[in-house]
Each structure stands twice: as C-alpha cells, then as structure tokens.
N, CA and C of each residue as an Amber inpcrd file, in Angstrom:
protein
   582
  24.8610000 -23.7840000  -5.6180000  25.0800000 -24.6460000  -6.7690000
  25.5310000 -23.7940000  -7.9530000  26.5110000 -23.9550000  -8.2360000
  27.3230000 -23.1220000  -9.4930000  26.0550000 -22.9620000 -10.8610000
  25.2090000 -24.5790000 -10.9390000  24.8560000 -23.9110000 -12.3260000
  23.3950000 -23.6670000 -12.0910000  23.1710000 -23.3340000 -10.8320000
  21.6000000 -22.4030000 -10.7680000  21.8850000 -20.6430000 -10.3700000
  23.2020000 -20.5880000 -10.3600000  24.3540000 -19.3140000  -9.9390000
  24.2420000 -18.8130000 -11.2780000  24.9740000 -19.6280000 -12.6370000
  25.2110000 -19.2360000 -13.8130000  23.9710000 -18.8060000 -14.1360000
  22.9670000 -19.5490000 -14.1390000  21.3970000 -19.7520000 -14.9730000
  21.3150000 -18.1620000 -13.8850000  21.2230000 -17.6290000 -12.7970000
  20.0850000 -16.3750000 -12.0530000  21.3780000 -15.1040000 -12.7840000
  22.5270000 -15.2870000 -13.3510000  23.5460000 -14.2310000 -13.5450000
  22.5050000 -13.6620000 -14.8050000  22.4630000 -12.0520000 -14.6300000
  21.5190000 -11.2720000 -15.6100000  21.8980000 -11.3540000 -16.8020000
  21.8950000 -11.7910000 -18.0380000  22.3420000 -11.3340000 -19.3370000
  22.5390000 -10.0450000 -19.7730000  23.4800000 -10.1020000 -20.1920000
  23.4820000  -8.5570000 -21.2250000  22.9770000  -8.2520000 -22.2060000
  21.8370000  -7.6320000 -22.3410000  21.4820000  -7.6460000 -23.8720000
  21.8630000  -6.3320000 -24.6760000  22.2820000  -6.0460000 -25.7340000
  22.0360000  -4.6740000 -25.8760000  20.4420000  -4.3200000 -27.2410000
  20.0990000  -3.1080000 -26.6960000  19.0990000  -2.5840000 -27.7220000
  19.6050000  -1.5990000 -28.6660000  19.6650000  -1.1640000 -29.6180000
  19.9280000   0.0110000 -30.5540000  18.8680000   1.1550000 -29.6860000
  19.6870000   2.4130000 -29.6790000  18.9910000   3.0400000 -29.3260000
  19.3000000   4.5720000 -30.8440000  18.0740000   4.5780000 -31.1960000
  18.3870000   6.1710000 -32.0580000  17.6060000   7.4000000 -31.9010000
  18.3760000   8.1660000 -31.7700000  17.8630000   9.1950000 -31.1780000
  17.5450000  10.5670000 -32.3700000  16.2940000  10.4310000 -32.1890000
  15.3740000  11.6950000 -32.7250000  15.4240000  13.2470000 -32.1320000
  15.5740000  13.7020000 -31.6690000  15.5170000  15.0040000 -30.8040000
  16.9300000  14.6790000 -30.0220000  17.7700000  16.2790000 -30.2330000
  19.1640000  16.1860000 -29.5260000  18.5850000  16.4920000 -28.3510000
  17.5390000  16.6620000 -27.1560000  17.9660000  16.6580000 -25.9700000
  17.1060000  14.6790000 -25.3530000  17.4020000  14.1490000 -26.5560000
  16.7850000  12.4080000 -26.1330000  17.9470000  12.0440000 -25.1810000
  17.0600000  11.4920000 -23.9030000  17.8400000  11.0110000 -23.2790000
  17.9890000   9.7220000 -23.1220000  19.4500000   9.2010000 -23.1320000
  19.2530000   7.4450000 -23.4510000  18.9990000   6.6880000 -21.6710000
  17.2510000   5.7250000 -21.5200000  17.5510000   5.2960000 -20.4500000
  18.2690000   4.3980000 -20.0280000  18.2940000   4.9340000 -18.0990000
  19.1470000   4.7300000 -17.1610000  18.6790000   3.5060000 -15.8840000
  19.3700000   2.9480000 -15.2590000  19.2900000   2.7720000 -14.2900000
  19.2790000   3.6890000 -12.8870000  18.8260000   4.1280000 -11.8720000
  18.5090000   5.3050000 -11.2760000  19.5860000   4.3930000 -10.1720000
  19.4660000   3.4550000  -9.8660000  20.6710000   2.7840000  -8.6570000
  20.4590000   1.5550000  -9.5820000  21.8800000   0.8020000  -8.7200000
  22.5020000  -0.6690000  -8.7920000  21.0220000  -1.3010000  -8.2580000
  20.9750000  -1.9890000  -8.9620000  20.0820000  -3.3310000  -8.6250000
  17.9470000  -2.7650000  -9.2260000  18.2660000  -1.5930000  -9.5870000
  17.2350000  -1.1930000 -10.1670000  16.3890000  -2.2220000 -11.3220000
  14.7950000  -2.4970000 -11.3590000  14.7430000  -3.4220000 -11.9060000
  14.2110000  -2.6150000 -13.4750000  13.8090000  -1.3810000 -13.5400000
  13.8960000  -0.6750000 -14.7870000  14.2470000   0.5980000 -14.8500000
  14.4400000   1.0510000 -15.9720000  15.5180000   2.2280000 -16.6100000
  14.1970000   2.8870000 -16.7700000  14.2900000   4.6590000 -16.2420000
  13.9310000   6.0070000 -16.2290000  13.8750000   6.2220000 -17.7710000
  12.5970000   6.6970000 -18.0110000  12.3830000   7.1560000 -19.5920000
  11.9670000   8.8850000 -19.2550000  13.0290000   9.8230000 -19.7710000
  12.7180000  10.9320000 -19.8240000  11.9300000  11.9810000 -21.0930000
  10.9590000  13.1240000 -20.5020000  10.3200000  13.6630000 -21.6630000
  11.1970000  14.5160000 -22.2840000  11.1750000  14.8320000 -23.4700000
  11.9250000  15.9030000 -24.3120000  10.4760000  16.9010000 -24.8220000
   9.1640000  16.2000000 -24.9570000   7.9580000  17.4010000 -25.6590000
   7.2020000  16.4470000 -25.4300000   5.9590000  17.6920000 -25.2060000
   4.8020000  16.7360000 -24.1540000   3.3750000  17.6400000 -25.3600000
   2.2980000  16.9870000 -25.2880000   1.0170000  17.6000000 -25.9820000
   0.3610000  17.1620000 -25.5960000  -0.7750000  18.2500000 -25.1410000
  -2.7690000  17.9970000 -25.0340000  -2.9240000  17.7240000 -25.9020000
  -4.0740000  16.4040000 -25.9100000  -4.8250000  15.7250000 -27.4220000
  -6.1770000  16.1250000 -26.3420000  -6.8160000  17.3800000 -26.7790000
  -8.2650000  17.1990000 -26.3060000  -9.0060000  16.4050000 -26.7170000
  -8.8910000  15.8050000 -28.0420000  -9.6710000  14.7380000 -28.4710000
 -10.0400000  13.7110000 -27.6220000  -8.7560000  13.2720000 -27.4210000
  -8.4090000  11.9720000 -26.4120000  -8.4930000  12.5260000 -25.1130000
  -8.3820000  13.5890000 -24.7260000  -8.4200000  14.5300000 -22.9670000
  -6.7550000  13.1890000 -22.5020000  -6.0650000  13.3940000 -23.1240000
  -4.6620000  13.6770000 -22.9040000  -3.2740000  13.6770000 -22.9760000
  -2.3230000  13.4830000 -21.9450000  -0.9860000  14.3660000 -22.5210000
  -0.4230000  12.9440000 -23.4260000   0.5030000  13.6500000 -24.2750000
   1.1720000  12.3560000 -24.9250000   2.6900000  13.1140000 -24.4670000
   3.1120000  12.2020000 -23.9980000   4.9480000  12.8750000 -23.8070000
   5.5860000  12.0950000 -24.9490000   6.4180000  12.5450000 -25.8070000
   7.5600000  12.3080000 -26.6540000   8.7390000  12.1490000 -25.8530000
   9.7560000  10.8240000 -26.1010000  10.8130000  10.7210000 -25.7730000
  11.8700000  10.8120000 -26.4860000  11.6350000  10.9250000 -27.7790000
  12.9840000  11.8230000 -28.8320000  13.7880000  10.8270000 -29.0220000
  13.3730000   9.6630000 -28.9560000  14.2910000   8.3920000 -29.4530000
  13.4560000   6.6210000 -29.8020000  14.0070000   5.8730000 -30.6050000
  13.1960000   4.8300000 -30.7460000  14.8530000   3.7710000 -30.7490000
  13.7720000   2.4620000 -30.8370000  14.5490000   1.6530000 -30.6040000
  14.4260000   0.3590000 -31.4020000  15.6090000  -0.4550000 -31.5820000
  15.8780000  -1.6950000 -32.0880000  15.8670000  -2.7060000 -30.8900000
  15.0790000  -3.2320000 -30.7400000  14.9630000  -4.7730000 -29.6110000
  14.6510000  -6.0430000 -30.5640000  16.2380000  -6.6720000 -29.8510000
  16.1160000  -8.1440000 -30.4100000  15.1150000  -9.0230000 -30.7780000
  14.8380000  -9.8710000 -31.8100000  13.7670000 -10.6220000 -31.8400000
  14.0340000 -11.3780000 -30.3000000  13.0900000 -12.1530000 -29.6460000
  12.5850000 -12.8180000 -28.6790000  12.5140000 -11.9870000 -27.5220000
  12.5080000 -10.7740000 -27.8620000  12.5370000  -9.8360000 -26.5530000
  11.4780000  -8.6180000 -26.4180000  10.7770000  -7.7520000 -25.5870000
   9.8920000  -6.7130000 -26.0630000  10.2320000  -6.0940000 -24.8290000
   9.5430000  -4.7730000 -24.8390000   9.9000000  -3.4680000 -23.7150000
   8.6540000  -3.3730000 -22.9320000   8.5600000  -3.2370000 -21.6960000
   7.4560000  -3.3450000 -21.0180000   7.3870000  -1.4340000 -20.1300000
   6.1640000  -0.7280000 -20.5550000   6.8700000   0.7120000 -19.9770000
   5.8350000   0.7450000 -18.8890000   6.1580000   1.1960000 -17.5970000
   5.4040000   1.1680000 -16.6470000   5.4620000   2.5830000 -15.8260000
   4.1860000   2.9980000 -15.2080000   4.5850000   4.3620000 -14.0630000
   5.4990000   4.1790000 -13.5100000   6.2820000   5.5290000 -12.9860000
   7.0430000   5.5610000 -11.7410000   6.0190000   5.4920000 -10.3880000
   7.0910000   5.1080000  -9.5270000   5.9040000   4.7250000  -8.2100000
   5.7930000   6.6090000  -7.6920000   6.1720000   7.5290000  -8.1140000
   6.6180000   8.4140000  -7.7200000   4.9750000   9.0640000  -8.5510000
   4.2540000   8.5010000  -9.4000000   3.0680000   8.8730000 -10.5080000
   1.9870000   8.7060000  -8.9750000   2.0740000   8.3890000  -8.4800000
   0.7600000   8.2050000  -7.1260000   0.7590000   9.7740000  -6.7020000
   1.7120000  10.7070000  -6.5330000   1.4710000  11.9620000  -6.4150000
   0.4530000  12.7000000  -7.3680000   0.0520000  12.4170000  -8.4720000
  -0.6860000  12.7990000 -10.0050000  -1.7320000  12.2020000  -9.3020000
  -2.4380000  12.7830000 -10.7610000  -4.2590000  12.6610000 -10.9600000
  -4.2950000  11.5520000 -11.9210000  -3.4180000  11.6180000 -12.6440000
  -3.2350000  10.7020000 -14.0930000  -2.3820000   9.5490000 -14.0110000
  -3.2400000   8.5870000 -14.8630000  -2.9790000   6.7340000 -15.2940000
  -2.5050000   6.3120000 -16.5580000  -2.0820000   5.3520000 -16.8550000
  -1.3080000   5.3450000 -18.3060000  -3.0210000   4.7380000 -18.5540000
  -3.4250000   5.2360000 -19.9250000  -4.8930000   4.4510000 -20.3900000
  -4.6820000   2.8030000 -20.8140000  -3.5750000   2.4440000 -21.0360000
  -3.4640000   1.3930000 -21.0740000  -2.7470000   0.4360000 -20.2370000
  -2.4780000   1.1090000 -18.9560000  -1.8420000   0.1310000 -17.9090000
  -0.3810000   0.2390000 -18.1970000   0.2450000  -0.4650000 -18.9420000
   1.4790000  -1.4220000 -19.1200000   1.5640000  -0.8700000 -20.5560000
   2.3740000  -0.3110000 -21.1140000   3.3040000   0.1020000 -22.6970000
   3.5450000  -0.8480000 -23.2050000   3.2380000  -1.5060000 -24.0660000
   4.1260000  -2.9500000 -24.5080000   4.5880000  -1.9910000 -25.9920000
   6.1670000  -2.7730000 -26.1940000   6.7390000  -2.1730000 -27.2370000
   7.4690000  -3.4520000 -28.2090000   7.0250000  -3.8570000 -29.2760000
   7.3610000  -4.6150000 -29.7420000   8.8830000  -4.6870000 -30.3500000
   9.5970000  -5.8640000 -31.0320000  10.8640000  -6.0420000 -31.3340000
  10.8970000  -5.8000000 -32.5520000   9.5970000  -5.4600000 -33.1500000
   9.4750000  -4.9960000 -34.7420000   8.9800000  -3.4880000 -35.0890000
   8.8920000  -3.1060000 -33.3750000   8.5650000  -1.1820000 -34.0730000
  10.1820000  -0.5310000 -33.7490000   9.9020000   0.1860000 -34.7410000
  10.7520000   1.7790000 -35.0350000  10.5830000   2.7170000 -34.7450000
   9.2400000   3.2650000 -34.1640000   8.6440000   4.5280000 -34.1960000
   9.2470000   4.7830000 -32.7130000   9.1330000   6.2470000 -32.4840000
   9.2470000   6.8300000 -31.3170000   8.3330000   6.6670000 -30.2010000
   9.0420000   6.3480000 -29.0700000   8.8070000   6.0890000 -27.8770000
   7.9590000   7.2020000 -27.3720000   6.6930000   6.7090000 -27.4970000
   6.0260000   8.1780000 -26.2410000   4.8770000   7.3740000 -25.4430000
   4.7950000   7.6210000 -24.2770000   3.9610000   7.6780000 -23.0130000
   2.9180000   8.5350000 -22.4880000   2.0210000   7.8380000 -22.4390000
   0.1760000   8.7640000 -22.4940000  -0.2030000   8.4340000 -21.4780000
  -0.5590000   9.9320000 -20.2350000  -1.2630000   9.7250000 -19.2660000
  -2.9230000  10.4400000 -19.2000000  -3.3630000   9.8800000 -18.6640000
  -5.1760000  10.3500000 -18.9170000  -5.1440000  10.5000000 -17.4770000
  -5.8890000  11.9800000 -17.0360000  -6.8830000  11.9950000 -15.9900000
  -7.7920000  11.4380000 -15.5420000  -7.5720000  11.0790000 -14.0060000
  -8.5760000  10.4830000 -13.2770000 -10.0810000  10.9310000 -13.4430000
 -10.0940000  12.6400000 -13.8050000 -11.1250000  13.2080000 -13.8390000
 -11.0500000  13.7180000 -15.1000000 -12.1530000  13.6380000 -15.7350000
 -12.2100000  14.1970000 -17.4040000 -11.9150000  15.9010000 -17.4530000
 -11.1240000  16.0400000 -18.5910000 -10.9240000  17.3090000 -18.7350000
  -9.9680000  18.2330000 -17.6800000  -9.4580000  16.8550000 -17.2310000
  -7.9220000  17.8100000 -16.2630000  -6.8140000  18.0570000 -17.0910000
  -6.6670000  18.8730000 -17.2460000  -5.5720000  19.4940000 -18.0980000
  -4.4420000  20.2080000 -17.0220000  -4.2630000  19.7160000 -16.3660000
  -2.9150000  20.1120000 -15.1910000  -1.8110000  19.0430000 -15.3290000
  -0.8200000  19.4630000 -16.0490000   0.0070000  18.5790000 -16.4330000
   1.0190000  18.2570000 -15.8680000   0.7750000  16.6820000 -15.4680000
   1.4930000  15.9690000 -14.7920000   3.0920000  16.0640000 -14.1470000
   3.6550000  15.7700000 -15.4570000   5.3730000  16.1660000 -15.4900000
   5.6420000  17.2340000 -16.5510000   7.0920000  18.0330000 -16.6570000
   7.2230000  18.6720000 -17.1190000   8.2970000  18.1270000 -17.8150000
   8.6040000  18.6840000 -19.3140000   9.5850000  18.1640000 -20.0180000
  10.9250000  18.2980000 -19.3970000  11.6600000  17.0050000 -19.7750000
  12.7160000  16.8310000 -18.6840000  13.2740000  15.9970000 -17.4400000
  11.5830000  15.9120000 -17.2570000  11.3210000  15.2040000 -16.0700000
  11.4930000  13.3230000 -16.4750000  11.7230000  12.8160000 -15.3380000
  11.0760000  11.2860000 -15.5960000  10.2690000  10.9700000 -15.6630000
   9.9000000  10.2120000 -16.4820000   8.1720000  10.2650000 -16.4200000
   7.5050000   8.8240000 -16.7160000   8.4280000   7.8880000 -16.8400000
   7.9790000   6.6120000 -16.5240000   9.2640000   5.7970000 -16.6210000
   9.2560000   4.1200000 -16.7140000  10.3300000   3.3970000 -16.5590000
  10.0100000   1.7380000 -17.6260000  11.1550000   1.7360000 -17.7540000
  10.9760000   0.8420000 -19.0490000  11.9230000  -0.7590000 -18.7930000
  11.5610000  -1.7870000 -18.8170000  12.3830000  -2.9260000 -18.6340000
  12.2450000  -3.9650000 -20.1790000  13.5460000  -4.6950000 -20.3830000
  13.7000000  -5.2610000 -21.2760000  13.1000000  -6.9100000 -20.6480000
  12.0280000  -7.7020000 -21.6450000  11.5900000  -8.8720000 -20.9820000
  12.0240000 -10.0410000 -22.2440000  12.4030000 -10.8750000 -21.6210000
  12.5220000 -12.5140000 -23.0930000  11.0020000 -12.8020000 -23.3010000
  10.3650000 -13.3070000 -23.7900000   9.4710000 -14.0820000 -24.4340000
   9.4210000 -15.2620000 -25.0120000   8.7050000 -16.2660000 -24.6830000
   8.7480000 -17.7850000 -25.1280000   7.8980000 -17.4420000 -26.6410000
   7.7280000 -17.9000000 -27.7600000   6.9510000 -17.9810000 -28.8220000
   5.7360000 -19.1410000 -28.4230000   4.9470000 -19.1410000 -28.4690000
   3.8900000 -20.2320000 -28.7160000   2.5640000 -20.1910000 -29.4090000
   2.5980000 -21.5650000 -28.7820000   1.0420000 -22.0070000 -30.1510000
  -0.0080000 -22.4630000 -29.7230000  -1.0680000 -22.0750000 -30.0090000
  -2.3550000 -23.0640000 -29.4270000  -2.8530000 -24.1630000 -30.1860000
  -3.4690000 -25.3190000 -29.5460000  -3.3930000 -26.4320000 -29.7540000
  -4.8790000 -26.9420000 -28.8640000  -5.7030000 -26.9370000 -30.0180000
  -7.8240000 -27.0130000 -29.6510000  -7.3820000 -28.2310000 -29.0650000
  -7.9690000 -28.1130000 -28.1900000  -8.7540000 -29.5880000 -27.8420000
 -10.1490000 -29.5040000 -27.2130000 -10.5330000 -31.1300000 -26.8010000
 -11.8820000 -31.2000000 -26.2360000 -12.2180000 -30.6970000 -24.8280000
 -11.1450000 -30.8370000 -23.8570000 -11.3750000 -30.7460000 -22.4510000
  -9.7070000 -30.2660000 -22.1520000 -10.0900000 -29.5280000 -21.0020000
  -9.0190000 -28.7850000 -20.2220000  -8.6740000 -29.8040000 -19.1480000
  -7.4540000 -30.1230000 -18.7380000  -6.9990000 -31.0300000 -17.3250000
  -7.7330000 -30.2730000 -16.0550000  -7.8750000 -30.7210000 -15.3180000
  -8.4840000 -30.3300000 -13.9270000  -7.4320000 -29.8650000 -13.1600000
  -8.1200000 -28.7700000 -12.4670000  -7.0580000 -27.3950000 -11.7950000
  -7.5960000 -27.1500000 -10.1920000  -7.1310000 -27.0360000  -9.1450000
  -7.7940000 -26.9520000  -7.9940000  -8.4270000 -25.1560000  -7.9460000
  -8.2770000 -24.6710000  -8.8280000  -8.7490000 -23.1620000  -9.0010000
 -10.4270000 -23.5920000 -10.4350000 -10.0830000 -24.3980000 -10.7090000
 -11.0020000 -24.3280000 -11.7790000 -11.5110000 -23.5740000 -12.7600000
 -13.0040000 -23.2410000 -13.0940000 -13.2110000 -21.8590000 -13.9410000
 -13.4020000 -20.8230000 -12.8620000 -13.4680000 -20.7870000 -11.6190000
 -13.3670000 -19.6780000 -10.7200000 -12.5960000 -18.4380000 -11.6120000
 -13.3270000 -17.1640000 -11.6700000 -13.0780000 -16.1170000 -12.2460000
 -12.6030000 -15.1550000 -11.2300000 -12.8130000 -13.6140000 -11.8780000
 -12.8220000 -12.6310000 -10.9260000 -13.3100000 -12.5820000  -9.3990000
 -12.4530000 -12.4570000  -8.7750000 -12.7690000 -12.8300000  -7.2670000
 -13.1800000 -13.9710000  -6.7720000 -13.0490000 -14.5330000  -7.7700000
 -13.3550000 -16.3670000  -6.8530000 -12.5890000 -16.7100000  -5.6090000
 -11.2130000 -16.2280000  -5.5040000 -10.6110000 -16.0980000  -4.5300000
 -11.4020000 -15.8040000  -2.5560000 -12.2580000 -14.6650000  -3.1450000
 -12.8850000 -14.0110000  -2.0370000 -11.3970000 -13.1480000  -1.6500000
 -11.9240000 -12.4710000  -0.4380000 -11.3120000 -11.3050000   0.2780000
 -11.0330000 -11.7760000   1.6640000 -11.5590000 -12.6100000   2.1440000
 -10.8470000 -13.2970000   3.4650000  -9.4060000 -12.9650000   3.9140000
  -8.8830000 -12.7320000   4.7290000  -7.5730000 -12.6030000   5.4250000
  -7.1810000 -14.3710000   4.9420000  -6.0320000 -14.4480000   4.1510000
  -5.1330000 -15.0780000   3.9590000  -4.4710000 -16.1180000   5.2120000
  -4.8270000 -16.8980000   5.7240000  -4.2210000 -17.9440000   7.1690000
  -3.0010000 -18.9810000   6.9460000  -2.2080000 -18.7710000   7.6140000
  -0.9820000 -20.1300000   6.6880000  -1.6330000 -21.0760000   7.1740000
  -0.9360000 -21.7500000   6.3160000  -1.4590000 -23.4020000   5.9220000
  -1.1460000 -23.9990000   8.0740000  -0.2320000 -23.8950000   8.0090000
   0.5940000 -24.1440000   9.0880000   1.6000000 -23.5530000  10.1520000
   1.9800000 -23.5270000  11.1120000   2.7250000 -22.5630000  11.4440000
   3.5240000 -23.9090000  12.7880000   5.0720000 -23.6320000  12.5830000
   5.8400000 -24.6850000  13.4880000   6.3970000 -23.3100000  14.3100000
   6.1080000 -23.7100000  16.0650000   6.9050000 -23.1640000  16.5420000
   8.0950000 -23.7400000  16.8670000   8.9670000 -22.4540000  16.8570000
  10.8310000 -22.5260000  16.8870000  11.1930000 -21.9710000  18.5970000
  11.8100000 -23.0270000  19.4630000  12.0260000 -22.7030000  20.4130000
  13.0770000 -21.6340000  20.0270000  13.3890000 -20.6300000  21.2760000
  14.3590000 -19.7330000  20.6680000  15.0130000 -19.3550000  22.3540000
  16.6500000 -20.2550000  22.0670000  17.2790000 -20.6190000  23.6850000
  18.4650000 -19.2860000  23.3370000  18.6270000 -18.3690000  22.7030000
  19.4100000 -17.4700000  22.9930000  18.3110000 -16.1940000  23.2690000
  19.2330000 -14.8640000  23.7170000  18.5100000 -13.5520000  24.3060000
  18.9990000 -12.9510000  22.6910000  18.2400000 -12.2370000  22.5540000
  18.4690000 -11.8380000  21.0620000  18.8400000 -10.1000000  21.0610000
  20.1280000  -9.2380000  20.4170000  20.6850000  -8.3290000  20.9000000
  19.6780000  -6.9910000  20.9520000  18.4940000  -7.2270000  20.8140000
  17.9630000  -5.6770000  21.4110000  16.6950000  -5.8250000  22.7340000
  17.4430000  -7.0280000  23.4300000  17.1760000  -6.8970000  25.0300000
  15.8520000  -7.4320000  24.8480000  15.1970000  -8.0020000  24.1530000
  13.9430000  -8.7180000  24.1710000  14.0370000  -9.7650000  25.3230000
  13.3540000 -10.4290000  26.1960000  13.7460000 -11.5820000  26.8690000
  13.2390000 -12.9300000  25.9070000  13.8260000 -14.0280000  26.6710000
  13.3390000 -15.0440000  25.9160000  11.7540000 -15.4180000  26.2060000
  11.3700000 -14.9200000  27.5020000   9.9570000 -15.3760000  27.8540000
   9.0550000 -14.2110000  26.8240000   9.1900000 -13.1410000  27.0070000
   8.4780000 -12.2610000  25.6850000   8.7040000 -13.0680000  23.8730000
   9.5820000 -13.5540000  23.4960000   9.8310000 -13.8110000  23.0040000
   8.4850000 -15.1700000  22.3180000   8.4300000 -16.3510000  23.5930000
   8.1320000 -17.0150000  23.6590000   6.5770000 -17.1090000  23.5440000
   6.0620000 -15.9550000  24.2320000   4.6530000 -15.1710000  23.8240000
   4.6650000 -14.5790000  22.5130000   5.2420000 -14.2800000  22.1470000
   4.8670000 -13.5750000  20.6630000   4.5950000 -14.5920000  20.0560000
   5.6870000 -15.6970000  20.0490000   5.4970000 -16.6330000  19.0810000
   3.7340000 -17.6120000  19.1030000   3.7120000 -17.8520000  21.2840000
   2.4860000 -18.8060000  21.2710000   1.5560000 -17.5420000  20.6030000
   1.1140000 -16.3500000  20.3670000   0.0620000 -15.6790000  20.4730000
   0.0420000 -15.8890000  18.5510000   1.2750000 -15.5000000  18.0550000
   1.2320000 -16.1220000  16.6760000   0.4850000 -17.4370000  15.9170000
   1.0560000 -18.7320000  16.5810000   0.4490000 -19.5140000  16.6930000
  -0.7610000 -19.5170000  16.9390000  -1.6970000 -18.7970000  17.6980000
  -2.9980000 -18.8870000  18.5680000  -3.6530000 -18.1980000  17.1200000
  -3.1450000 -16.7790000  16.6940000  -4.1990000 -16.7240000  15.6730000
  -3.9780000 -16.8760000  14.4250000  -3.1510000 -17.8350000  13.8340000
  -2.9150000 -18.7850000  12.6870000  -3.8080000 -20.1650000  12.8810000
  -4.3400000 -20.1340000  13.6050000  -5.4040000 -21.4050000  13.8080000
  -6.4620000 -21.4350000  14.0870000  -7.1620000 -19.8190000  14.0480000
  -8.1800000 -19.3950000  14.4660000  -8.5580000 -19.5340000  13.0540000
C-alpha cells in the first residue's frame, strides 16, 4: 500500500552538530541499515568521587524541538566490567553542553579503563516524542494485566496461543524428506499443547 510505504520511509532530520575539541568526531552510521550512530571518545577521566570514567566527546548538539537523543552501550560493552549508571543517556532538545558518557564498575573501585580515547564507546539514536498531559481522574479503565507489577508475568516458558499445522506436499532443497518433515511439525504441535 503506497501510503503505509510513504508513512515507514525514514525522515531526514538534521541536528546541528558543534564541535568543541578538533579531534570531535561527528557520529556515524557503522553500516546501511544501522539503527544508531557510534559516539567516539576524544578525553576520558577518573572521578574517584563517583568511582568513575566520564568520557568527553568534544562536541554538543542542537536537536529539534519534538525530538531528543537516546545514548546507549555498544553491544560490543559485554566484553567490560562497566555499565552506564544510568542505563539509557537521555539528551534533551534544549541542552548545549557537551556530550559525555559515564561508565561505573561492576565492582567498586575498578579503575581498569574500559575504552581508550578514540575508541567507540557508545551509540546514539535520534527519537520524535509526542508532548502530553495528565488528566486526574477517579478510576482507571480495566486492563487484562491489571495492577500486576514486577514479575506478575511469572517465568513460565511462554506456549502459543495456538499452533495450525501446514501440510507441506513439496521436498524442500536441502534433502529433508517430506515424512521427516511431517514429524517435526506433529512433534511441534505435541509440545505447544502440553
């Protein structure tokens, strides 16, 4: 459908980017279809106070009103000891200040530092934002989750709702037969209903 085609086509937005320190590097996309841009360090510091590093990225930025920056680890940070202390970077459409990224040790007082200036050291995506408002009332509508909190869910293995088997009348090209075939599927079935 052309206009659910138009509506998923990515916008372009642009951000001002200004750069503080001549070796700031402006982020990148690392490949096509990447869903955030590589934020590199230019100067990194121990805050023993805090027990840790703050990396400087040597540049700040202008983001549109209705929009904010979301900075997240690289998946490549699971090699480290160290967590961003606050999860998720949020960067508002009204700061100026320079971009820097704080990782804390798993274990207090690790001072073995993570990345080295230069390096990538986390990743940053541009998000829209709806504005809204709250609005008191007496009673909340009824929800099939309800006030169920933390773990209300439970930990149970997940079962589909349902499962339709699909006869399957061709040999499929890496020599499977159709009767193997036909077992995978009943044994599928068998423990989706268990």
């Amino acid at each position: 459908d052309e206009q659910v085609n138009k509506y998923m086509e990515p916008k372009q937005v642009t951000v001002k980017f200004k750069r503080l320190h001549k070796d700031a590097v402006i982020p990148q996309y690392a490949r096509e279809g990447d869903f955030c841009k590589d934020i590199v360090a230019v100067d990194v510091e121990y805050n023993a106070d805090m027990d840790c590093f703050i990396y400087k990225t040597g540049f700040a930025v202008e983001i549109p009103q209705g929009y904010g920056i979301l900075i997240f680890p690289r998946s490549s940070n699971r090699k480290t000891e160290f967590v961003f202390p606050n999860s998720v970077g949020v960067i508002d459409s009204g700061y100026r200040g320079e971009i820097a990224v704080t990782f804390k040790g798993r274990d207090r007082g690790n001072t073995t530092q993570p990345y080295q200036v230069g390096d990538r050291i986390a990743q940053m995506v541009l998000v829209p934002y709806p504005k809204f408002t709250f609005v008191e009332v007496d009673e909340l509508s009824d929800s099939e989750r309800g006030t169920g909190g933390h773990g209300s869910t439970g930990t149970d293995e997940v079962k589909p709702a349902s499962v339709e088997s699909t006869a399957v009348d061709e040999i499929p090209a890496n020599n499977t037969s159709k009767d193997e075939i036909d077992k995978k599927t009943a044994k599928f079935a068998d423990v989706a209903k268990a």
